[in-house]
N, C-alpha and C positions, 0 to 999 in steps of 0.2 A: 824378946831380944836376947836373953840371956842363952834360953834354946839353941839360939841362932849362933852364937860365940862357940857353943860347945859345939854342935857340929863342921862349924868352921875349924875350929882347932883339932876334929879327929880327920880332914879334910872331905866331908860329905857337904861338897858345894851347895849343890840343888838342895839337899834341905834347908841348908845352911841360908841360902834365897829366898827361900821360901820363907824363912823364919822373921826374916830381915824386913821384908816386902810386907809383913802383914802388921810390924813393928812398927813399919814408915807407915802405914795406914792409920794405924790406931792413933799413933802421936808422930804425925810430918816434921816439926820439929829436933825430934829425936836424930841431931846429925851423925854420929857413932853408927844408926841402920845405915843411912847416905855412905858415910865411907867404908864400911864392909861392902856393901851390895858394889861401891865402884872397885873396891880393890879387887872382885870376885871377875866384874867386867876386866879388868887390867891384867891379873893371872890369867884369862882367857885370852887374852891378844886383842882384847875388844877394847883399843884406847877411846875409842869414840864415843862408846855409850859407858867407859869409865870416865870420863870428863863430862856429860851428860851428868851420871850422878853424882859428880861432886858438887856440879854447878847448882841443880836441884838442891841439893843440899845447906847449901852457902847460901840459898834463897829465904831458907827454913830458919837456917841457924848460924848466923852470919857473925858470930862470933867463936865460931868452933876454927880455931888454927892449925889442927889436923886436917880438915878437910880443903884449908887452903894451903897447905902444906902439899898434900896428896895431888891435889889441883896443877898446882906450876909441874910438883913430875911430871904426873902425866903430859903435860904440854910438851915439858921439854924434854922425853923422850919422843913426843911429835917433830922436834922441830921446830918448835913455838916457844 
């Protein structure tokens, strides 16, 4: 995970993905991966499959208030 933050903060996405992705593997719980891997979706234009990962996420760790924080954004930059 921690990997994942620094390539995120030097903006190397794709590793930064990658890092995230294998975080949420090892421990799904971990909502902190869920909301980088959707903010990464969101920075892309990709509201769909960022709201997808949050939602996945809030499944995981349904007390993490970032990720439902993160969540209504993205909607209500939908629309929603």
């Amino acid at each position: 995970f921690n990997l994942g933050v620094a390539h995120f903060r030097t903006g190397d996405m794709s590793s930064a993905q990658r890092h995230f992705e294998k975080a949420m593997q090892l421990k799904p719980e971990l909502g902190e991966a869920w909301l980088y891997l959707g903010v990464i979706e969101e920075r892309a234009g990709r509201l769909d499959n960022a709201i997808a990962r949050y939602r996945g996420g809030i499944e995981k760790d349904r007390e993490n208030l970032e990720l439902w924080g993160a969540l209504v954004g993205a909607l209500r930059k939908k629309g929603q």
